[in-house]
C-alpha distance (Angstrom), angle and dihedral (degrees) to the residues before:
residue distance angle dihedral
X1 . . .
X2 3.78 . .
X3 3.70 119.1 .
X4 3.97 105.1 -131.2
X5 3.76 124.0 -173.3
X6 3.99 124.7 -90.1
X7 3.95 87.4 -112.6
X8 3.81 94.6 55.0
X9 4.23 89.8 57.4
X10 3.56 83.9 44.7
X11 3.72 91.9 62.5
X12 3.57 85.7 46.0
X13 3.73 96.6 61.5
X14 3.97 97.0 -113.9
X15 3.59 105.3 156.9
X16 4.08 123.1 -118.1
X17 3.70 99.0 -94.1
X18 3.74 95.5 46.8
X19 4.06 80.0 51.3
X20 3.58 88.3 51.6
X21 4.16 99.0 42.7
X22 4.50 81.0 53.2
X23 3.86 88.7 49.8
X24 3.70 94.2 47.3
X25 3.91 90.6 41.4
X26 3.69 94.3 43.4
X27 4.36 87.6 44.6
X28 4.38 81.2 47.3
X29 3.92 89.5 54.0
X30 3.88 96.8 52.8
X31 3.19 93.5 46.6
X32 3.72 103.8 51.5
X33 4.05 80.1 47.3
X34 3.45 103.9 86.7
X35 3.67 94.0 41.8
X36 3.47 99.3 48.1
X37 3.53 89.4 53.3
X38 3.96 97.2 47.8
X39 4.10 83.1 47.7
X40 3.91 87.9 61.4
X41 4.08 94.5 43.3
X42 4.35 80.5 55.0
X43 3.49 91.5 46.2
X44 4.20 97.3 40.5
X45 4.22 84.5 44.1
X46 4.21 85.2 57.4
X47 3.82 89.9 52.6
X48 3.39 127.1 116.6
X49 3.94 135.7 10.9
X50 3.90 127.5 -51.2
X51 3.48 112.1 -105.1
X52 3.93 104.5 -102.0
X53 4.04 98.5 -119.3
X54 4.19 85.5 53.4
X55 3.80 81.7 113.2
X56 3.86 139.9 138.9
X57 3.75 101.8 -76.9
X58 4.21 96.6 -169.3
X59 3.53 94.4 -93.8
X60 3.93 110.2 101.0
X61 3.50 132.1 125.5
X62 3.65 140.8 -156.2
X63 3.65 130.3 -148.1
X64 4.14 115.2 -131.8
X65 3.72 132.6 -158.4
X66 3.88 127.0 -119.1
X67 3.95 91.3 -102.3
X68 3.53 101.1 82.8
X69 4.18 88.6 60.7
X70 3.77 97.7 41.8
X71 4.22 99.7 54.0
X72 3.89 94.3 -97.9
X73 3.83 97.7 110.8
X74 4.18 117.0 59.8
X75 3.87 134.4 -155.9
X76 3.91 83.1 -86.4
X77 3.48 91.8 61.2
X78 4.16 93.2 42.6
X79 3.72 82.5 48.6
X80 3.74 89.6 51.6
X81 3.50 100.6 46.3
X82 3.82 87.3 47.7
X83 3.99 92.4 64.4
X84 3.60 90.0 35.6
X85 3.99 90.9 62.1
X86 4.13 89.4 37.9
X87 4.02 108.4 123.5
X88 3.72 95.1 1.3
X89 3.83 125.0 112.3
X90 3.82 101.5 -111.1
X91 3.82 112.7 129.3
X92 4.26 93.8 157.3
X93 3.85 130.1 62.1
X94 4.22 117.7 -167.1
X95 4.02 97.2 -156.5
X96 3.64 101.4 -168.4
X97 4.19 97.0 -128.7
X98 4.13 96.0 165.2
X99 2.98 154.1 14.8
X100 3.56 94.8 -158.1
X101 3.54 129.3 -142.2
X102 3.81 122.0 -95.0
X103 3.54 90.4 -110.4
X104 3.69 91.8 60.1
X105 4.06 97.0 -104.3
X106 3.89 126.7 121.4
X107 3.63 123.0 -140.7
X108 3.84 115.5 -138.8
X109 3.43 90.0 -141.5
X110 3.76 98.7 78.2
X111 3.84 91.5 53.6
X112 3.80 107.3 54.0
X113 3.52 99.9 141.4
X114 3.18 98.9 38.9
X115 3.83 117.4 111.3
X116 4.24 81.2 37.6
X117 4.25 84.6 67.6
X118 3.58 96.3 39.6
X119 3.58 92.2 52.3
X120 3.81 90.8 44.1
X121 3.63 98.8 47.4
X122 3.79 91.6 53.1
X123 4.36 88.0 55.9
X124 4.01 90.4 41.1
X125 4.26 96.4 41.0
X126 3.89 109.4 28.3
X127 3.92 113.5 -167.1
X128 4.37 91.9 23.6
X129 3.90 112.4 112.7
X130 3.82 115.6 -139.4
X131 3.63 113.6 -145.9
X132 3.51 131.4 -162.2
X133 3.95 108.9 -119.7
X134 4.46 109.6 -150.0
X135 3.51 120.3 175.4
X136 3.54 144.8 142.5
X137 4.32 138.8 158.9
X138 3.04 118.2 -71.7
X139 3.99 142.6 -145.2
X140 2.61 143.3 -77.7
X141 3.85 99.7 34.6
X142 3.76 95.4 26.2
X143 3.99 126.6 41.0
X144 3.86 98.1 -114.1
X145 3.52 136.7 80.1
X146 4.01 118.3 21.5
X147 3.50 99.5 -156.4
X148 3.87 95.5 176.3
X149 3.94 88.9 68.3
X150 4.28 108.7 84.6
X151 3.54 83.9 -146.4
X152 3.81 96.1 64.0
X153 3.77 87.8 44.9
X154 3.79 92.4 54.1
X155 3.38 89.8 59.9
X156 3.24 108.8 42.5
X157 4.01 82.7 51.6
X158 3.69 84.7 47.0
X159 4.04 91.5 54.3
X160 4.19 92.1 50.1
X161 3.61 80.4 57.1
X162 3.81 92.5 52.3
X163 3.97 85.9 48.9
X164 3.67 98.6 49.8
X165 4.03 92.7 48.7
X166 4.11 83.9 59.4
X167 3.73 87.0 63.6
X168 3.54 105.7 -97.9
X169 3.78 115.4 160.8
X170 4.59 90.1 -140.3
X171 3.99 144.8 -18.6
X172 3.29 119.1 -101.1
X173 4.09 113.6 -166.4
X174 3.62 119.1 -156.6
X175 4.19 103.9 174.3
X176 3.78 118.1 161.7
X177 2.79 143.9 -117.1
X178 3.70 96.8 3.0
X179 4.08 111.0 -177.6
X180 4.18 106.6 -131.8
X181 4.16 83.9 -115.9
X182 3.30 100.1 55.1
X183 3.83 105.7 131.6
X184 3.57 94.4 -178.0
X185 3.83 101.0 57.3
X186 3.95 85.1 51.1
X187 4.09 88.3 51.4
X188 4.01 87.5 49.5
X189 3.80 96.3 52.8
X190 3.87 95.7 47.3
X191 3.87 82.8 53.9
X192 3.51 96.3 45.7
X193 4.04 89.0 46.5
X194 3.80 98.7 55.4
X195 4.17 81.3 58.3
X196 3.65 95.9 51.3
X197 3.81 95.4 37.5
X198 4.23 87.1 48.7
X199 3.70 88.2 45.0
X200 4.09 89.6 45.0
X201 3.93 97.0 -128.5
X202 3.34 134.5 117.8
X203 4.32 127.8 -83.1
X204 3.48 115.5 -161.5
X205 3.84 139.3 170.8
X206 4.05 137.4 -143.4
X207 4.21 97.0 -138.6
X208 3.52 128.3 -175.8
X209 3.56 130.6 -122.7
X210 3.33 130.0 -78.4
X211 3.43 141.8 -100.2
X212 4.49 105.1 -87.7
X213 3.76 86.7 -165.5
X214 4.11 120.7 27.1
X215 3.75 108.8 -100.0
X216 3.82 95.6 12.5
X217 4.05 84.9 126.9
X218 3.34 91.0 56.9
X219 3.90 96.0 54.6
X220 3.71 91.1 41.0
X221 3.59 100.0 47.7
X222 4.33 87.0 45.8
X223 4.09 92.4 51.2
X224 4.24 95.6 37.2
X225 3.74 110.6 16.9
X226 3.72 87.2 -129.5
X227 3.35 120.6 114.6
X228 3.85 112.6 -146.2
X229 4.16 106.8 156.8
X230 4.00 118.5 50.6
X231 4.25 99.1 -145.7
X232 4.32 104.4 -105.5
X233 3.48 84.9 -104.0
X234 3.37 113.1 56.5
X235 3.67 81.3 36.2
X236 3.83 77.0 70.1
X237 3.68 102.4 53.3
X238 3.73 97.9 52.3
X239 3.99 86.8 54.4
X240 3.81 92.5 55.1
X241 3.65 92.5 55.0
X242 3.91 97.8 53.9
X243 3.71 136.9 44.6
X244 3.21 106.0 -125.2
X245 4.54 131.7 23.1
X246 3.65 120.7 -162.0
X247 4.31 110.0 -169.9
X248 3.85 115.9 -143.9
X249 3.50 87.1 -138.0
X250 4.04 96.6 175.5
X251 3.32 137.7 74.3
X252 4.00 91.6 66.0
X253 3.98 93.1 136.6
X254 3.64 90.8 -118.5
X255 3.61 110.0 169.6
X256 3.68 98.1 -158.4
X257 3.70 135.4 52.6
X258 3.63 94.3 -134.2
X259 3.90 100.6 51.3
X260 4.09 82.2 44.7
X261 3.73 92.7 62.9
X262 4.35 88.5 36.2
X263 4.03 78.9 54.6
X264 3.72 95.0 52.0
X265 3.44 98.7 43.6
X266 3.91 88.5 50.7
X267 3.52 87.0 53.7
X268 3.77 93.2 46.8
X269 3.49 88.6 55.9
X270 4.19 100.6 51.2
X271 3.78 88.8 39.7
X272 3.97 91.8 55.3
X273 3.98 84.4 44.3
X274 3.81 85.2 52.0
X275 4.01 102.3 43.6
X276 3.58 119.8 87.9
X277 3.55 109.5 -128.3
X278 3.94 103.3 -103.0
X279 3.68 94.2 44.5
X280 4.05 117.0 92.2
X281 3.34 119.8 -120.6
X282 3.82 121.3 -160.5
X283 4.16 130.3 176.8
X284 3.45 121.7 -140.8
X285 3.87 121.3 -116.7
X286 3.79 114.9 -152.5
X287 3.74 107.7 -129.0
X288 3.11 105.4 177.8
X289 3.85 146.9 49.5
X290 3.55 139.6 -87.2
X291 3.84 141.3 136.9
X292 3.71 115.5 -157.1
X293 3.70 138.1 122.8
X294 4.32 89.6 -85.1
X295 3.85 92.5 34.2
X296 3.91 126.6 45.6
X297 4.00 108.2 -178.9
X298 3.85 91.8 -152.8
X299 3.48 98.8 47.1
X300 4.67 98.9 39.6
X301 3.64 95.0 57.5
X302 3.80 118.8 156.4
X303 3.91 92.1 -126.4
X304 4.01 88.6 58.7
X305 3.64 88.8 42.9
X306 4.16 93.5 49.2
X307 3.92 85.4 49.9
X308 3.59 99.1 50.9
X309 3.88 84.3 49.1
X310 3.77 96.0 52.1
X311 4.06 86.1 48.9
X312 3.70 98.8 44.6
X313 4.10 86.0 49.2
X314 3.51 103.0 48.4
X315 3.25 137.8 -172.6
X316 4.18 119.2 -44.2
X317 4.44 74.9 12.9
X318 4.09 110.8 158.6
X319 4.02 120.4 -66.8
X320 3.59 98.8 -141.2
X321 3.75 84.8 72.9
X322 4.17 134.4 122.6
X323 3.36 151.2 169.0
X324 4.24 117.1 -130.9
X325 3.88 120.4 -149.0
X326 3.64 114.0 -142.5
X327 3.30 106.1 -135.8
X328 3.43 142.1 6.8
X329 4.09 97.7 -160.0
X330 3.88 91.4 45.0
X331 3.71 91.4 47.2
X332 3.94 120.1 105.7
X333 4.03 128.4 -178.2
X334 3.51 90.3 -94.8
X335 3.21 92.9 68.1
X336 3.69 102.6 34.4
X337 4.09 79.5 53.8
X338 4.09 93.0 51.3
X339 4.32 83.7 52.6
X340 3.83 95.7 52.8
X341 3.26 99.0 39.6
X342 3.48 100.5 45.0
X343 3.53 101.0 28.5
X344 4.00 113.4 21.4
């Protein structure tokens, strides 16, 4: 039906709250619009088949809880883990060894079994690095880490020191919620890389996703405070100071599984745009289960997620290329099954 304008059903003798119902209707209509029609570019971008090479190229990774460095887990559970990984593509383990304090330090204390699991892991999975997983909040939206102060950054640098002389094969940073102009977490990771690149392990970084329409960050960040998105580019500085970026790409309060996997591929697609070419570049897979306004458990499932991946990569797509489970104490076989046999 054709819109007309409140004056024409005024000369038509509609009364004022029909007036008002076709304004309100009319105001409904343009706003549904725009999301309608960024629901169908989701759904359009999950179309079609993964190319056939879209396949585990060696170079996954798989994100660990704090119990296997403070005596919780047992040589049944290393064992475990060890025929859990068998055949699959994971080459990288993030072993959550912090947090660390807001002044950037790390206390000993929470790591006591550390160097005993690192040393373990590398009899019981030959050929898999084990990173050391820091992170904390950060400033300004959180009260944590102050990452424009040099002195928080020296110590932070000084605790990925502290991690690598435990053994550990790389750093791996996951700080949040990072704002995409925040000079000072730029300044920490080129610090932290010229210790990893002089101790000859890898550096690699947790990122957000990225901005689905340029600027979006900007308008969320202004209405909310919270920034969500990093901007594609300075999604593409922080990957050319580290080795290695892994993108939390859940959590997007997606309420279906097919726009999910249309999300990830999107994201798949500006991340690849963003990553220079010798940097890895791994998407999260949401193993686990939640159901909250950011996170619906039927909609985030890992096989969606793998799909969207294998779409967004394409056939011929880069080799130093992954997919990152999140996490290994939230994961069940279903989703271990959705990874291998979509992915592996």
């Amino acid at each position: 039906m054709e819109l007309r304008p409140l004056r024409a059903l005024r000369r038509r003798g509609w009364s004022r709250w029909q007036r008002i119902g076709v304004a309100v209707a009319t105001a409904v209509v343009l706003l549904l619009l725009p999301v309608v029609g960024a629901a169908s570019a989701l759904r359009l971008q999950y179309a079609g088949d993964p190319a056939a090479d879209a396949r585990s190229r060696g170079r996954d990774a798989l994100w660990l809880g704090h119990a296997w460095v403070d005596g919780r887990r047992t040589d049944a559970d290393l064992a475990a883990l060890a025929q859990r990984l068998a055949g699959t593509g994971i080459r990288d383990l993030y072993v959550h060894t912090g947090p660390l304090a807001h002044d950037g330090s790390l206390d000993p204390a929470l790591y006591p079994q550390a160097r005993t699991f690192v040393e373990q892991a590398h009899r019981a999975l030959p050929g898999v690095r084990v990173q050391s997983w820091l992170g904390d909040v950060v400033r300004p939206e959180k009260a944590g880490l102050d990452l424009d102060r040099a002195d928080v950054r020296d110590r932070v640098t000084a605790s990925s020191r502290q991690v690598l002389a435990l053994g550990f094969d790389g750093v791996h940073f996951d700080m949040e919620p990072v704002r995409p102009d925040s000079a000072g977490f730029l300044a920490l990771l080129d610090q932290v890389h010229a210790v990893t690149r002089a101790a000859g392990v890898p550096f690699s970084v947790a990122a957000p996703q990225i901005d689905p329409l340029p600027g979006l960050h900007v308008v969320t960040t202004g209405l909310s405070g919270h920034g969500k998105w990093w901007s594609q580019a300075y999604f593409g500085q922080v990957a050319r100071r580290v080795d290695q970026v892994a993108v939390m790409s859940y959590d997007t309060a997606m309420p279906v599984e097919s726009l999910y996997g249309g999300y990830v591929a999107q994201q798949t697609r500006l991340a690849l745009e963003a990553t220079p070419p010798e940097v890895d570049l791994l998407m999260g897979l949401p193993a686990y289960w939640d159901d909250t306004s950011s996170h619906r458990g039927a909609a985030e499932t890992v096989r969606a997620a793998v799909r969207g991946a294998r779409l967004g990569l394409g056939s011929g797509g880069r080799q130093n290329f992954g997919l990152a489970l999140y996490v290994d104490f939230t994961a069940t076989p279903d989703h271990w099954a959705a990874y291998r046999d979509g992915w592996v």
